[in-house]
C-alpha positions in Angstrom: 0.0 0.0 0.0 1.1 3.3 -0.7 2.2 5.8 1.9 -0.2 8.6 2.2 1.7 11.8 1.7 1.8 14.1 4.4 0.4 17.6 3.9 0.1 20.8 6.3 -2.7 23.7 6.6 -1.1 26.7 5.7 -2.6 30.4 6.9 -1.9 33.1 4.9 -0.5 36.2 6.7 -0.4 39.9 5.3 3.3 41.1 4.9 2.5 43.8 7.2 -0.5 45.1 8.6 0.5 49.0 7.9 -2.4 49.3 5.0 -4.7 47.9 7.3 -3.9 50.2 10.2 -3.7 52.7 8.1 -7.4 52.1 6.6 -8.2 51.9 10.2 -7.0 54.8 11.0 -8.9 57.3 8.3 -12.0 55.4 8.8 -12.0 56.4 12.7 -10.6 60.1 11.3 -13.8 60.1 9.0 -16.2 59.4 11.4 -14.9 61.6 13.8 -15.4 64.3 11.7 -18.7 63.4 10.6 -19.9 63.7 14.5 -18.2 67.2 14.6 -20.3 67.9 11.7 -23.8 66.9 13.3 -22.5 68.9 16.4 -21.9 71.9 14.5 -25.1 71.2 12.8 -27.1 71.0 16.1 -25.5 73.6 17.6 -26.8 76.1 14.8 -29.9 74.9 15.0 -30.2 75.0 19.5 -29.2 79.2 18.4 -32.0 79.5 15.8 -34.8 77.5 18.6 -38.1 79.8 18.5 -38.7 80.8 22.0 -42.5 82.0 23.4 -43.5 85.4 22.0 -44.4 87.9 24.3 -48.3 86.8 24.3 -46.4 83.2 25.3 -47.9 79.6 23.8 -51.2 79.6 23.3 -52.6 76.0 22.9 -56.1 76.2 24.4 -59.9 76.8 23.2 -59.5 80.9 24.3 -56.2 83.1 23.8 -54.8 83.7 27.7 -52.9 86.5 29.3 -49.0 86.4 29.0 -48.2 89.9 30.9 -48.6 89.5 34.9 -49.2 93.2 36.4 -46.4 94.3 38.5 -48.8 94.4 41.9 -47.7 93.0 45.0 -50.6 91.5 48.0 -50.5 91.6 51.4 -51.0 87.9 52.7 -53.4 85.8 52.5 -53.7 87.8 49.3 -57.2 88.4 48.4 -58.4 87.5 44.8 -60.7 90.6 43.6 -57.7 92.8 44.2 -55.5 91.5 41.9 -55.5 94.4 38.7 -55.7 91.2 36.5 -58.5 88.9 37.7 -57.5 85.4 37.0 -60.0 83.3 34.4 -61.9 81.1 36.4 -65.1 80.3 34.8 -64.0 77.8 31.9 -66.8 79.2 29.2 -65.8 76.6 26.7 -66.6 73.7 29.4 -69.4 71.7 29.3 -70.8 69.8 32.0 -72.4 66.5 31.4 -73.3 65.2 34.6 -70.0 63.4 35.6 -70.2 64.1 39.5 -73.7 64.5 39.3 -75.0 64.0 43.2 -71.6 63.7 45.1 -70.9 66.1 47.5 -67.3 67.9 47.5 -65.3 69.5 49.9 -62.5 72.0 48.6 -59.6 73.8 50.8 -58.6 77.0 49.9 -61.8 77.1 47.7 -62.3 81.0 48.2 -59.9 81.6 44.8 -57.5 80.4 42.6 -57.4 76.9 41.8 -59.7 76.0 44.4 -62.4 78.6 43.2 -61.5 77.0 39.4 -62.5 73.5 40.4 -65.4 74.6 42.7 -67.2 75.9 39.6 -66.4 73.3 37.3 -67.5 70.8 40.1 -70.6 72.3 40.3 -70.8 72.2 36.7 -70.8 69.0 36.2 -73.8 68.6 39.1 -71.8 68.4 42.7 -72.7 69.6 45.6 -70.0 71.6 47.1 -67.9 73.4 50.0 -65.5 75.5 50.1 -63.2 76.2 52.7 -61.3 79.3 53.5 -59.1 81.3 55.8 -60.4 84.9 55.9 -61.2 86.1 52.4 -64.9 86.2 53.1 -65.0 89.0 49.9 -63.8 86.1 47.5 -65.3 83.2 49.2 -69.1 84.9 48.7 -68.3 85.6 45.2 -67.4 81.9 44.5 -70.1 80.9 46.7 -72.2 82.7 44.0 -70.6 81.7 41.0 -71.6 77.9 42.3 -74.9 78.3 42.8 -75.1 80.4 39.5 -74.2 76.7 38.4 -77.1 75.5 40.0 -75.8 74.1 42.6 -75.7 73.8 46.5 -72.3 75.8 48.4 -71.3 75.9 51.7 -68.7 78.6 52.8 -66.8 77.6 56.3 -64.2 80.2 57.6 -60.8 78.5 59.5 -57.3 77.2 59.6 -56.7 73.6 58.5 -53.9 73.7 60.5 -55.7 73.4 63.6 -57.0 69.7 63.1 -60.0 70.5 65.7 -61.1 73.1 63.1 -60.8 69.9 60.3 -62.8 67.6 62.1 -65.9 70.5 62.7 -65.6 71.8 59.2 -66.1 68.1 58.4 -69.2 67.7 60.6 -70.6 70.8 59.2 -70.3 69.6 55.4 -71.8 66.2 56.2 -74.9 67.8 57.8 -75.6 70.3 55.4 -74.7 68.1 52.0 -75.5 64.9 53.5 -72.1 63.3 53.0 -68.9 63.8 51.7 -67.6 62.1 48.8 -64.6 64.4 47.6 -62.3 65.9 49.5 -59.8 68.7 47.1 -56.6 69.9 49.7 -55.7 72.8 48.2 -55.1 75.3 50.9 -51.5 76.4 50.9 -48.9 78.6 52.7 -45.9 80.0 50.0 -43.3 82.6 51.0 -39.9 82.8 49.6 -36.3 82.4 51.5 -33.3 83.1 49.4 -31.1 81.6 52.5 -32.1 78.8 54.4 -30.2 80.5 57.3 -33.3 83.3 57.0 -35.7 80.6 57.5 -37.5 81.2 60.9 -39.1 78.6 63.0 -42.2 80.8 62.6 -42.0 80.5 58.3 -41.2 77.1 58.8 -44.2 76.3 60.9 -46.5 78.1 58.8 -45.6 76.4 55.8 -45.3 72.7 57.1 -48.6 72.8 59.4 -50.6 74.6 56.7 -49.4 73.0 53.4 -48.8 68.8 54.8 -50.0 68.8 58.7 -53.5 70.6 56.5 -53.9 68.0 54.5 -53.4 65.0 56.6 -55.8 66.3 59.1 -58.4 67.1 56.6 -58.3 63.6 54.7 -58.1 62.2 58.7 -61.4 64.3 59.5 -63.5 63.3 56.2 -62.8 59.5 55.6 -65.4 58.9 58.5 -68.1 60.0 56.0 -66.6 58.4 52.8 -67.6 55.4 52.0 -66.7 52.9 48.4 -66.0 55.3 45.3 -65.1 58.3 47.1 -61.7 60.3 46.4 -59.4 62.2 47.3 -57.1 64.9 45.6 -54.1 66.6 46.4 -52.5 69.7 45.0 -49.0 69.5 44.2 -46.4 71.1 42.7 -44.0 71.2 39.9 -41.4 72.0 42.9 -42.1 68.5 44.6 -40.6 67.7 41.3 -37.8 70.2 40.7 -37.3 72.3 43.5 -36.9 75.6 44.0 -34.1 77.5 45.5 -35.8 80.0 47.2 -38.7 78.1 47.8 -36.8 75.3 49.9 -39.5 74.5 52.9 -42.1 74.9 50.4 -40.7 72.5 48.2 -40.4 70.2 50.7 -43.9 70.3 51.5 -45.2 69.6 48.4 -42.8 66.2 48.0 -44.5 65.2 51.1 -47.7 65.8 49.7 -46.9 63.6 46.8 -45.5 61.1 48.8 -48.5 61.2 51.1 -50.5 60.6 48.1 -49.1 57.8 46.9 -49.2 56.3 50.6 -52.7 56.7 51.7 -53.2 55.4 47.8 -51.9 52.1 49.2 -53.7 52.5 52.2 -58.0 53.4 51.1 -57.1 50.7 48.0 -59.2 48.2 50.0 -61.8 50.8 51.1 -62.6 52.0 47.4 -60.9 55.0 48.2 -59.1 56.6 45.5 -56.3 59.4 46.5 -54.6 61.2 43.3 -52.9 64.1 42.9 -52.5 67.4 40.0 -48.9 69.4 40.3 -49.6 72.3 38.7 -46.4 74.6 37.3 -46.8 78.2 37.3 -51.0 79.5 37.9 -51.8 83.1 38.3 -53.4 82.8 41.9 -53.3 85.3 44.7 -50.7 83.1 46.0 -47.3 84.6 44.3 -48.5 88.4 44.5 -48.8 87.8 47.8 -45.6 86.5 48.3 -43.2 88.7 45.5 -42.1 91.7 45.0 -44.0 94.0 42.2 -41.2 93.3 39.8 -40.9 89.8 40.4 -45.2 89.3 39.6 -44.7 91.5 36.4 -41.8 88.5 35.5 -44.0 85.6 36.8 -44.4 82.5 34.6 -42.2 83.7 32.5 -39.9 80.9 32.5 -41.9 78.2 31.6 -42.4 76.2 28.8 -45.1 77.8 27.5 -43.7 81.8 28.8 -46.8 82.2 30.3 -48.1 81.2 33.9 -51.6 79.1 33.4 -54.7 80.5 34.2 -57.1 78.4 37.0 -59.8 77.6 34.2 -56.8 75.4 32.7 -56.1 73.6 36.0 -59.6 72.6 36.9 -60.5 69.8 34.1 -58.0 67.9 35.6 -59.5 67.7 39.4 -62.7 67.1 37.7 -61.1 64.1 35.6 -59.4 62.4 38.6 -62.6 62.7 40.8 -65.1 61.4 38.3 -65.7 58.1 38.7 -67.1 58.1 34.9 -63.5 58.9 34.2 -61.1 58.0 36.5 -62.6 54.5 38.3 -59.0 52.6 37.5 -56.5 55.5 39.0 -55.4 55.9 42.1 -51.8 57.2 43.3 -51.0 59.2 40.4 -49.4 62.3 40.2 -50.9 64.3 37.3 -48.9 67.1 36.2 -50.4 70.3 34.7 -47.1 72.2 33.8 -47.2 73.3 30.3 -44.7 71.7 29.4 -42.3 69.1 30.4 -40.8 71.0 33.4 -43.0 73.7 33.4 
């Protein structure tokens, strides 16, 4: 038999690997300069991004106010003196029944937000009452817009931070609505600090017992009288969010409000107790005039997305979204913000 012949793989090997490297080399060169190229591009067009004129975005059913007057408040600030009156009534809204028979209580209901959602509640057939602190001016003219609605109103004068005042107030609503089946915290303490070394006990106090102590006690004080399907709804903020350097305790309250939403979610889930929560950005309330400077108002919502501060009428669909429970039966613990933009 014949010897097989022997035979050996062979791998063939470049002479060198300069052309390669090389190739390497201008392809890396290439598509460096093709990133510096989209850089440059991107950079031109960041320059040339339209910005809010000076009437700011206007995206709703009615054109809204972009200049703020330069008018300062004295605390609690006080709604028919403001030299622009905020829009309130929501013309273009139309009820169709969706809290038709439940009976609402609202915090900080003589103005703002509050008076915003009171009108729209009442709109869409709710019972409601409004609580205040001492604006008894503003809290008879929302008192009227409500019934205007057709609807019931109850106006009850006091400070939810005194949780004996909570638990009356509540009382009061059952026996003259005969039940409560919403409750809206809204009431709220702002005033700015530029150094947290300026912050008094007293400030702090204010702000912490009105804005999360409030809003406990009020929930604690109502869920007696609230039975399967109620709610609940807290107002937030866009600082929970962000912050705000000069608005540090403030801020602070208002993450504990969301995180107290979120909580006492977990806790009525059993109960048929819903607890949500709208964080509005910038809303021309009382509540900055009455804590800025002249100047400052005149500046105030300017540095949102849309370069305008909302007005309440563009805050109040949203309470009346997460308290239906036409609309909202399947959410609970959510944090709904109403920011105008993405950050606000």
């Amino acid at each position: 038999m014949a010897a097989r012949k022997k035979t050996s793989a062979r791998v063939s090997v470049p002479a060198s690997g300069k052309p390669a490297k090389k190739a390497a080399g201008q392809a890396a060169e290439r598509t460096a300069e093709r990133q510096r190229g989209l850089q440059d591009a991107v950079k031109k067009q960041g320059a040339q991004k339209p910005k809010p004129g000076k009437e700011g975005v206007q995206a709703g059913s009615r054109r809204q106010p972009a200049r703020m007057p330069a008018q300062s408040l004295e605390k609690p600030g006080n709604e028919h003196e403001l030299q622009l009156a905020p829009r309130y009534m929501a013309p273009d809204y139309k009820g169709s029944g969706k809290l038709q028979g439940l009976r609402a209580v609202i915090t900080g209901g003589d103005s703002g937000i509050g008076r915003a959602v009171a009108i729209l509640f009442a709109r869409e057939g709710a019972y409601v009452a409004i609580l205040y602190l001492d604006e008894h001016e503003d809290a008879q003219a929302t008192r009227k817009a409500v019934e205007e609605e057709g609807a019931r109103c109850v106006a009850i004068s006091g400070d939810v931070r005194d949780p004996a005042f909570c638990t009356q107030a509540a009382g009061q609503v059952r026996q003259a609505l005969g039940g409560i089946d919403i409750l809206v915290n809204n009431a709220a303490f702002q005033l700015h600090c530029n150094r947290l070394e300026d912050l008094t006990d007293a400030h702090l106090q204010e702000t912490l017992q009105t804005n999360i102590a409030g809003y406990v006690q009020m929930a604690r004080a109502v869920l007696p009288y609230m039975g399967e399907g109620a709610s609940i709804i807290n107002t937030g903020s866009e600082t929970a969010l962000f912050g705000s350097p000069s608005l540090i305790d403030y801020s602070a309250t208002k993450g504990a409000i969301h995180a107290f939403t979120k909580a006492l979610a977990a806790q009525l889930l059993g109960r048929g107790i819903r607890v949500n929560c709208v964080a509005p950005g910038p809303v021309w309330t009382p509540l900055n005039p009455a804590d800025k400077d002249a100047p400052e108002v005149a500046k105030f919502g300017k540095d949102s997305d849309m370069g305008r501060p909302a007005q309440p009428e563009e805050l109040s669909p949203a309470y009346v979204f997460l308290a239906s429970p036409v609309t909202a039966s399947y959410i609970s613990g959510a944090i709904l913000p109403v920011m105008g933009g993405p950050r606000g």
